[in-house]
N, C-alpha and C positions, 0 to 999 in steps of 0.2 A: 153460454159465455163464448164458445168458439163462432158460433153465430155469429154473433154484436161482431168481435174482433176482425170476421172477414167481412163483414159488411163493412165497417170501418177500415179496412186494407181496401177495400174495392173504394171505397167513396177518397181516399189517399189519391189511388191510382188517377183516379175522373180529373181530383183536383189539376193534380201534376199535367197532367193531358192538358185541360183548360192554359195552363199557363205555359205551358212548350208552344202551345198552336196561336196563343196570344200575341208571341212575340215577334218581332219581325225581324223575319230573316237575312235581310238586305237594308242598306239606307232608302232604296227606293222605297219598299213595304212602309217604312216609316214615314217620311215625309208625302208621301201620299194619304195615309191616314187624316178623315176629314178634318177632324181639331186639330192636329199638328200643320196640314196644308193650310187650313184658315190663317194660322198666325203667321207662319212664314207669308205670305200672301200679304199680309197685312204693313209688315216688317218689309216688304219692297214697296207696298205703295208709297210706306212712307221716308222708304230713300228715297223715290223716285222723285215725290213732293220737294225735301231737301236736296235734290240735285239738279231739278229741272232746268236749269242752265249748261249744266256740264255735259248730263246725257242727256239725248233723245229719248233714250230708252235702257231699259238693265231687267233684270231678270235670273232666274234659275232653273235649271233643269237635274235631275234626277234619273239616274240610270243606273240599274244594279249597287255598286258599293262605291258610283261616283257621284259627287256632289259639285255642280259647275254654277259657278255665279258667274253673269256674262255683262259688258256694259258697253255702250256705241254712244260715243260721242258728239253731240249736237254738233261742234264745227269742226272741220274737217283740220287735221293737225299736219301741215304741211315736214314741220322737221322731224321723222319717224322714229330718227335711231336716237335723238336725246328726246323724247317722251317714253320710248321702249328702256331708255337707261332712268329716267327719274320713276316710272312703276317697277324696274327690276329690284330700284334701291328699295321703293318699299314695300315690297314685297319679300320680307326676307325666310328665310326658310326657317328663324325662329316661330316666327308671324306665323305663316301657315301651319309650323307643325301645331300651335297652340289653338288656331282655329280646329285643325283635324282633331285633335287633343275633347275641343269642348264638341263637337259632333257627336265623337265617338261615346262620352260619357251623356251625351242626350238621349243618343239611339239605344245605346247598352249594346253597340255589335262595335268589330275593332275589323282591321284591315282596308280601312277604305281611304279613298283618294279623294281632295277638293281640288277642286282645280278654278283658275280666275282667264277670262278672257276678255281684252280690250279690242274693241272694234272700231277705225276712225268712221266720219261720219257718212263715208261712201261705203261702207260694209268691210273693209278688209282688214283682216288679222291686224293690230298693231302692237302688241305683246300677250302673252299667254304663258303661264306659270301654271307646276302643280307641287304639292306636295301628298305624298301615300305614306300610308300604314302598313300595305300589303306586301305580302311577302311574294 
């Protein structure tokens, strides 16, 4: 009987191990993982589909407990600071916290930051927002 019982404490312990090393310990670890990368991948092509007028290009990157969606815009927007005021409006830090909000509940990790960056069409900054979790 004390046999079975430590065997079965040992095959506990394995369990437990399995799914501590399972988990990923950063938003990078996650979103890297291949079936999770496939669909986010998937899910810009087909912004990119729907927006092909607007951007040239958009994307994401992935760094530790940051999550940056990035977008450059096909034609170059000459009036800087009211295009930087109509993405500030909506961009509001309700918006992102509830973005950070469904990440967070994706990944099962908390303390991380999304961040968004607009690029006009010659490459340069034209507004960039973030909201965090992290302390």
């Amino acid at each position: 009987m004390k046999k079975r019982l430590l065997v079965l404490v040992v095959a506990m312990i394995m369990v437990l191990g399995l799914f501590a090393c399972g988990k990923p310990a950063t938003v990078e670890e996650f979103y890297t993982q291949p079936v999770v990368k496939e669909a986010l991948d998937a899910q810009i092509d087909n912004m990119k589909g729907n927006f092909a007028g607007v951007y040239s290009d958009l994307g994401y990157e992935v760094s530790g407990n940051t999550f940056t969606y990035w977008f450059k815009f096909a034609d170059q927007i000459e009036d800087v600071d009211a295009a930087a005021s109509q993405l500030e409006a909506s961009l509001t830090d309700d918006m992102l916290a509830g973005i950070v909000s469904d990440v967070e509940g994706e990944c099962g990790i908390t303390g991380i930051t999304c961040e968004y960056i607009y690029y006009n069409a010659d490459g340069s900054v034209l507004f960039q927002d973030s909201y965090s979790t992290a302390q």
